[in-house]
N, C-alpha and C positions, 0 to 999 in steps of 0.2 A: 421807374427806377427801383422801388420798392419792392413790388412786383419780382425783378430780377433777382434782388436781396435774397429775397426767400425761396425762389426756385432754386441758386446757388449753393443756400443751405443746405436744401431738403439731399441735394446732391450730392455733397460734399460727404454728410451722413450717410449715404448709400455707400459711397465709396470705401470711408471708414467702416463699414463693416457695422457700425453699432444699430443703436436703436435710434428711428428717426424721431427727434426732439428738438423743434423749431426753438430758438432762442429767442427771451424778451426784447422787443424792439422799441424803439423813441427812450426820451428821458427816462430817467429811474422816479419809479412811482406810478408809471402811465400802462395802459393797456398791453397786455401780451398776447401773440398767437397763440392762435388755436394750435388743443397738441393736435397729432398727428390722427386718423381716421383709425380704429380698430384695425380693421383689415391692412393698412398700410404699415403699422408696428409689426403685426403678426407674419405680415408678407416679409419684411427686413427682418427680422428673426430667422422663420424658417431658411431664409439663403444666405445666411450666415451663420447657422449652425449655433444659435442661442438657443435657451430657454424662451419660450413663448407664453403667456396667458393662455389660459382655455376660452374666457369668452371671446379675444382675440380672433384663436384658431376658429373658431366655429363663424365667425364671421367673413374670415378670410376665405375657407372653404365654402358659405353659399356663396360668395361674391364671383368664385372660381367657375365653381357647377355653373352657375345663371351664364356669368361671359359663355362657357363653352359649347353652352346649350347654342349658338349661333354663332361662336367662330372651333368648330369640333376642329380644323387644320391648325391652330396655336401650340405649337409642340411646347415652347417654354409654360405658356400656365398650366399647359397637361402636366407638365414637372412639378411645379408649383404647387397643384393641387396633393401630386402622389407624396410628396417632403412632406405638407402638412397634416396628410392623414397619418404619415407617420410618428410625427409629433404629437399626435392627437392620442394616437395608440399608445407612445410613451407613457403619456403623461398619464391617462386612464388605465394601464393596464386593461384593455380592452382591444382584444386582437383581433376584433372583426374588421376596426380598424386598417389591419395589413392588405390583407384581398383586397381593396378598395385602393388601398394604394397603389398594391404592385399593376393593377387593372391602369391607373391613371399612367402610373412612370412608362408600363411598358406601348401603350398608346402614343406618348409623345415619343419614344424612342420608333414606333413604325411612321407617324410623320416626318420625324428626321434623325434617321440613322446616329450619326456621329452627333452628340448631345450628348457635352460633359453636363449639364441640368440633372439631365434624367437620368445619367450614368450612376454620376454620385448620389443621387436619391435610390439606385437599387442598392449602392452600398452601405448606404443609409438604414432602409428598410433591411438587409441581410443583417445587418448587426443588431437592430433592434431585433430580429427573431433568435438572434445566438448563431446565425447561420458564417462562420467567422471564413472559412475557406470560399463561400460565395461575395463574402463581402469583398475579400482581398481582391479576387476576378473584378469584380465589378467597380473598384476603388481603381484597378491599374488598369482599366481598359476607358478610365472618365479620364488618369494621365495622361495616357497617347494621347488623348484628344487637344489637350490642353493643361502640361507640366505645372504650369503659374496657379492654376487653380489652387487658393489653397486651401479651400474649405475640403476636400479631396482627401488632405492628408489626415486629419483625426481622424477620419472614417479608415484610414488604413493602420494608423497607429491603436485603435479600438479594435480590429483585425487581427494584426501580428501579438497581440496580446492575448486575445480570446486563444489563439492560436500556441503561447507558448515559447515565443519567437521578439521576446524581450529586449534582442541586441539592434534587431530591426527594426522597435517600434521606439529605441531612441535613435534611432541613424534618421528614421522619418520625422520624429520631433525636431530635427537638429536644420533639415531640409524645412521642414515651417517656421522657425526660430528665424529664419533668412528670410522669409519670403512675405511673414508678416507680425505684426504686433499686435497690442491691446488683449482686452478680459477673456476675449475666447480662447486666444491660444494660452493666455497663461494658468486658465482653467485646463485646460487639456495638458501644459507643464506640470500640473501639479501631479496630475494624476501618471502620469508617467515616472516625477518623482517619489510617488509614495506605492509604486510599484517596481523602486529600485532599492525599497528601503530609507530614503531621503524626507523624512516625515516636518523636518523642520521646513525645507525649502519645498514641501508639498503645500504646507500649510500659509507659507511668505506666499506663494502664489494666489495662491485661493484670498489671501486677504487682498491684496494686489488689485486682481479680477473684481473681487467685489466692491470695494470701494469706485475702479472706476466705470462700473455697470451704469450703464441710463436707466433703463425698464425695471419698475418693481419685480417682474417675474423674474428676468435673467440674473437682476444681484438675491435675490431667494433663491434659484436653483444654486448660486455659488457658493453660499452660506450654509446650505443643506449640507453641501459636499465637504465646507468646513468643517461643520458640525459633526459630520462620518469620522473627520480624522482627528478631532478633540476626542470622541468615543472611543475610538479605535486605541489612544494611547492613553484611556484612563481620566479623560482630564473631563469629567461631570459636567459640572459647574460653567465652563466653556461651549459644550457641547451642547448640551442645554439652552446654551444663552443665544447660541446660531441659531437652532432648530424652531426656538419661538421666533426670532426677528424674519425668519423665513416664511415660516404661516404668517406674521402680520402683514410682511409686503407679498404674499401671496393667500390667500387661504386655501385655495387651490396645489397648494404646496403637500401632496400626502406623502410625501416620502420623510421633509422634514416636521408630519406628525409620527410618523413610524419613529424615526428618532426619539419624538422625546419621551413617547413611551419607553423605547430601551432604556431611557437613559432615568427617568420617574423610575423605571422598575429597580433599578440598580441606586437609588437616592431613596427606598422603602417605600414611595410614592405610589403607593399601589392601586388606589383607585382611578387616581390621574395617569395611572400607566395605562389601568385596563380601559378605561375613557378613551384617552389618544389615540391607542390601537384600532380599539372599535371604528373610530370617524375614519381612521385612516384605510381600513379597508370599505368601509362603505361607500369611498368613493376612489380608490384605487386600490381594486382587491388581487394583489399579488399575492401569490403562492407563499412569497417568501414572511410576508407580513404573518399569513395563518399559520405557518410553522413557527414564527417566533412568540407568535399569541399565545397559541399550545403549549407551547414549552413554558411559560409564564405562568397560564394555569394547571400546568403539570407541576411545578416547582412549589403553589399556594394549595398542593393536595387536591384541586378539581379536576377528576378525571373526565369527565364527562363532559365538562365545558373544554377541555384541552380533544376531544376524540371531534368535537362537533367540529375546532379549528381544521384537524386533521381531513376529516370529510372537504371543506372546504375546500381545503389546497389542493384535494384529487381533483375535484370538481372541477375546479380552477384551471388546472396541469392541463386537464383533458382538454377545455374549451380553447386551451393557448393553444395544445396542437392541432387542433383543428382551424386556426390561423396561420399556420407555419409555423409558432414560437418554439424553439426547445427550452423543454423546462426539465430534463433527464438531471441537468445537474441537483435542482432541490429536489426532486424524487427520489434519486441518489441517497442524499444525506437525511431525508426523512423517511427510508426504509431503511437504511442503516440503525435508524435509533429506535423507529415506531415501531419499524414492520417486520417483513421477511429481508433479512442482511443477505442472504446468497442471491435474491433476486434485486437485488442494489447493487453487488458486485457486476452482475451479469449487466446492468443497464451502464454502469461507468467503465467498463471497459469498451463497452461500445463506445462511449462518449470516449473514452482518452481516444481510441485509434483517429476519430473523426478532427479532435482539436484540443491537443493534448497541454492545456495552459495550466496553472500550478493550482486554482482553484480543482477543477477536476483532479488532479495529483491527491492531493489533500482529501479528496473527498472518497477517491477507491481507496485508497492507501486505509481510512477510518473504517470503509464497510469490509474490506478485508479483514481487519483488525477483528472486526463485528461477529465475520463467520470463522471466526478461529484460524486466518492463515497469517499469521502474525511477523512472518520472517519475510515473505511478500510483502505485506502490508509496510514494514520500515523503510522497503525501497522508495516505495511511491511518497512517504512520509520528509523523507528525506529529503527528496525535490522540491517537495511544497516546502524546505523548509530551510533548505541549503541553498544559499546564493553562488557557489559555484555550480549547482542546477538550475538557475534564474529563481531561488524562493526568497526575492530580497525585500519581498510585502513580511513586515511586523506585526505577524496576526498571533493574538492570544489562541484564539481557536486552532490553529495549524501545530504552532509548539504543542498547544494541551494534546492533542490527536497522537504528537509525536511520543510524547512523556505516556502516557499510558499504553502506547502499544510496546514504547522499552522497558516500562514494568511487567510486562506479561509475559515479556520475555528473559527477566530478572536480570536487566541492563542497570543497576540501581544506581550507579553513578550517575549514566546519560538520565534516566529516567529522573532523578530528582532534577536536577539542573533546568531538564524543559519544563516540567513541572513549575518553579520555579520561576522562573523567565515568563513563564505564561501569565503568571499573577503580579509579574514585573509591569510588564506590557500593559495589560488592563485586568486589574484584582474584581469587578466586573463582568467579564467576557461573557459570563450567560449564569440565570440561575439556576438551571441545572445543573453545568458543569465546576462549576467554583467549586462548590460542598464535594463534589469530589474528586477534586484537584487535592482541596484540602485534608482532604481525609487519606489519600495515596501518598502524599507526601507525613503525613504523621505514621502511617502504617511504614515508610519507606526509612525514618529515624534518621538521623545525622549521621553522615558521611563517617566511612570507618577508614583507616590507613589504608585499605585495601583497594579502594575508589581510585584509578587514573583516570588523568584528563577526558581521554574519549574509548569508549569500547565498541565505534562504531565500524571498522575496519575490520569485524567477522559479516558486515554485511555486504555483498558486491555491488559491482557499479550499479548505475540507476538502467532501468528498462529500458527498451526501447518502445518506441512512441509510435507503434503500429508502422 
């Protein structure tokens, strides 16, 4: 009977989607189950679309390899395997990772064709490479197979947003809000609300999700995500206080060490900033991490420790595309400020045609601004920054992009106001750019009688999106 108890359980957990976490049994005070086997957390994660452990994953994946080495016809572990190399890749920024996966997904989908498993694991895999119109294909062709699925929809609400296509990817939230509940979706709530601009009930969610997370990994990856949106609206002390509880229940958590570097840098913490950073790319060396490293010792006068970052992130760019990943976006915005600006333009217009979401907007719109085309450059500025263009994300950096390109164009109304709002937002946003935010705003002086509300209306509608 016992026996029965516990296989119920195990089941029960599977179903709810969480992490499998056998409960204390007998009197209070007396022996508990054993938790659950590595492999078996890691395995109910990757198919429910949590955060995972690395030691986890790496166990799950030999447990997969060994089974298939003698049953190679198992299309669902084939799937199995290609979700957690993808997880693996995540979490490592290590895109050798992806070939291994897309080798595994596309295996179980030749054993059996229609496999929403393997379907959703290529939409999986396309988003993790930025590949956002491959994902969308391959997110609504794991639908047809099976509507109910709903791990399905984050992958396509991740899509329609990479994508640009903001009304879509709350019409699909609203279709998962029906279909299921608990940390994951309201982790993927949030972030849908805090790419509507809805930063209070981005952040109710995320606290929500975390609190009722099982797994130290999954309540660390949601805390991380908190910690992005304490930062994001200025609030130190907050962000700060995620980003460590994050590394504790995970240390394997380097996104939220990336964090508290930003946030150490922005609290004068400067050695603790340059410390975080460092571990944090040492063992997830994203591109993005070595540009904001750079820009840190570019701000503390070391050129040469910020050119080494730089090498780095090329390094890096390269090796992701040689996985599949696109990384045009941060090469973009790190040849706009580093490098050659007309050949940052030329790579983000590629990228807008392909998926033209408000991040890329922001980002041509800034290397525009970069090679002197400044009346273009407002267009795209505008979208990243106008929510009747979907720019309803509350970024310091997007306003700041937009304020300085209306100073050059001596919009000195508009231009103070973004200015302004941008050090509303987060007085933080970067150490670069503060100092001169603040310095275009003292050059730009107090508002004269001659200031109207907006002088945006000599600039025409927004582009067209290839």
């Amino acid at each position: 009977m016992r026996q029965r108890v516990l296989i119920a359980a195990v089941a029960g957990c599977a179903v709810l989607g969480g992490v499998l976490a056998l409960l204390p049994w007998g009197p209070a005070g007396t022996r508990e189950a054993a938790p659950p086997a590595p492999g078996a957390q890691a395995l109910t994660a990757v198919t429910t679309g949590v955060p995972a452990a690395l030691p986890d994953l790496a166990v799950l994946i030999d447990e997969r390899e060994a089974h298939l080495r003698t049953h190679p016809r198992d299309a669902k572990s084939w799937a199995v395997l290609g979700v957690a190399y993808v997880e693996q890749g995540r979490r490592t920024a290590e895109p050798v990772n992806y070939p291994k996966a897309e080798k595994a997904l596309r295996t179980s989908l030749r054993v059996r064709a229609r496999n929403a498993e393997a379907l959703n694991g290529m939409a999986a895999l396309a988003n993790a490479r930025r590949d956002y119109r491959a994902a969308l294909t391959w997110g609504e062709a794991a639908l047809q197979v099976n509507r109910k699925r709903w791990t399905t929809y984050p992958q396509l609400i991740d899509a329609y947003t990479g994508l640009g296509e903001y009304k879509a990817a709350k019409r699909t939230l609203d279709r998962l809000l029906k279909l299921r509940s608990g940390p994951a979706v309201q982790a993927r709530a949030a972030a849908v609300y805090r790419d509507r601009g809805r930063r209070e009930d981005a952040a109710a969610a995320l606290s929500d999700a975390a609190a009722a997370a099982e797994a130290p990994a999954e309540r660390a990856g949601y805390l991380e995500r908190a910690g992005q949106l304490a930062w994001e609206r200025g609030d130190l002390d907050v962000a700060l206080r995620h980003f460590q509880e994050a590394v504790r229940l995970d240390p394997d958590q380097r996104a939220a060490l990336a964090g508290q570097g930003r946030t150490m840098a922005a609290l004068g913490r400067t050695t603790e900033a340059l410390n975080a950073y460092r571990v944090a790319l040492a063992k997830q060396p994203c591109p993005e991490y070595a540009l904001e490293l750079g820009e840190l010792y570019e701000s503390l006068g070391l050129g040469q420790a910020a050119r080494v970052q730089y090498d780095l992130l090329r390094e890096r760019a390269a090796r992701a595309a040689a996985g599949g990943v696109d990384e045009e976006l941060v090469l973009g915005l790190f040849e706009a400020d580093h490098g050659h600006a007309p050949s940052a333009v030329r790579r983000l217009r590629t990228e807008w045609r392909r998926q033209p979401g408000i991040a890329v907007a922001d980002a041509l719109g800034w290397a525009l601004h970069r090679s002197g085309e400044d009346k273009e450059a407002l267009k795209f500025a505008r979208i990243a920054t106008d929510k009747a263009h979907g720019g309803g994300v509350r970024s310091a950096l997007y306003v700041y992009h937009r304020g300085m390109i209306e100073r050059e164009l001596e919009l000195a109304g508009p231009a103070r106001r973004h200015l302004q709002e941008a050090l509303r937002i987060n007085p933080h946003f970067s150490p670069t750019r503060v100092p001169l935010a603040e310095a275009a705003l003292k050059e730009l002086g107090e508002p004269s009688i001659q200031d109207v509300p907006e002088m945006d209306a000599e600039v025409d509608a927004k582009p067209r999106r290839g």
